[in-house]
N, C-alpha and C positions, 0 to 999 in steps of 0.2 A: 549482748556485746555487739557492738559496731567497729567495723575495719574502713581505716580514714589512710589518704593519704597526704604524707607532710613532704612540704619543702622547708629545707630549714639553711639560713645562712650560714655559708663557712663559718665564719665567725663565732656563731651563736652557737654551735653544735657540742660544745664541752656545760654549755649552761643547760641545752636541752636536753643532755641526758644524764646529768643530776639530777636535773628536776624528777625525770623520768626514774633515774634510781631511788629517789626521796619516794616515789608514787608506787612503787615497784607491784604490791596489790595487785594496781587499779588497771595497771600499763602491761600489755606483754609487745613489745617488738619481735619480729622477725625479717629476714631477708625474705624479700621477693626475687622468687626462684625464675619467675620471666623475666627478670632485668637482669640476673645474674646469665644467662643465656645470650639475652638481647639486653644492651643497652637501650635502643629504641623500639622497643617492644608496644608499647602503650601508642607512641605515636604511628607506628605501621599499621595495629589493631585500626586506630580510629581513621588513618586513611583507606584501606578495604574496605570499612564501614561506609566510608563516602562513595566509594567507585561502585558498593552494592546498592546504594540508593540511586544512584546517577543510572546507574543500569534500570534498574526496576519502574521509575521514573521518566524513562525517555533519556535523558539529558546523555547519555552515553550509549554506544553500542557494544556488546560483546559480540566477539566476531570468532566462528569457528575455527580451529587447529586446522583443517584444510585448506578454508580462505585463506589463512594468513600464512603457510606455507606456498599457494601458490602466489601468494602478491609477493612473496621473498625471495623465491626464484626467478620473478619477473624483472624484480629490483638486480637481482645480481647479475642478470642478463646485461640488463641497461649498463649498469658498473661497467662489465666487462665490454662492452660496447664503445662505453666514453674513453676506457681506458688502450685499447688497442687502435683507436684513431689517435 
């Protein structure tokens, strides 16, 4: 058995699942339990997917929980700096 996934038109969604009940056999539907969670589930996966290749790759840096705490205290220094002139 193979697991596909369908886009199917508004439209078309009362013929695709006659069809589907005509087939009923051959066919088993279920809800996917990540989209029921996450609407954009599939597209966050495959953007992480990107940010881990970019990393791995060069093309991106990951930057320690340290660095980037003190670059956010530096930032909010400046803030507070622009903000009190």
């Amino acid at each position: 058995m193979q697991t596909m996934a369908v886009q199917i038109e508004d439209s078309y969604v009362q013929n695709f699942m006659t069809y589907v009940n005509n087939h009923s056999v051959n066919i088993t539907i279920s809800k996917d339990k990540n989209l029921d969670l996450d609407p954009y589930f599939y597209e966050r996966q495959q953007e992480l997917q990107e940010i881990r290749n970019n990393i791995k790759n060069g093309n991106s840096q990951l930057t320690s929980f340290k660095d980037f705490e003190k670059e956010t205290n530096q930032f909010e220094k400046e803030l507070e700096l622009k903000h009190a002139n």
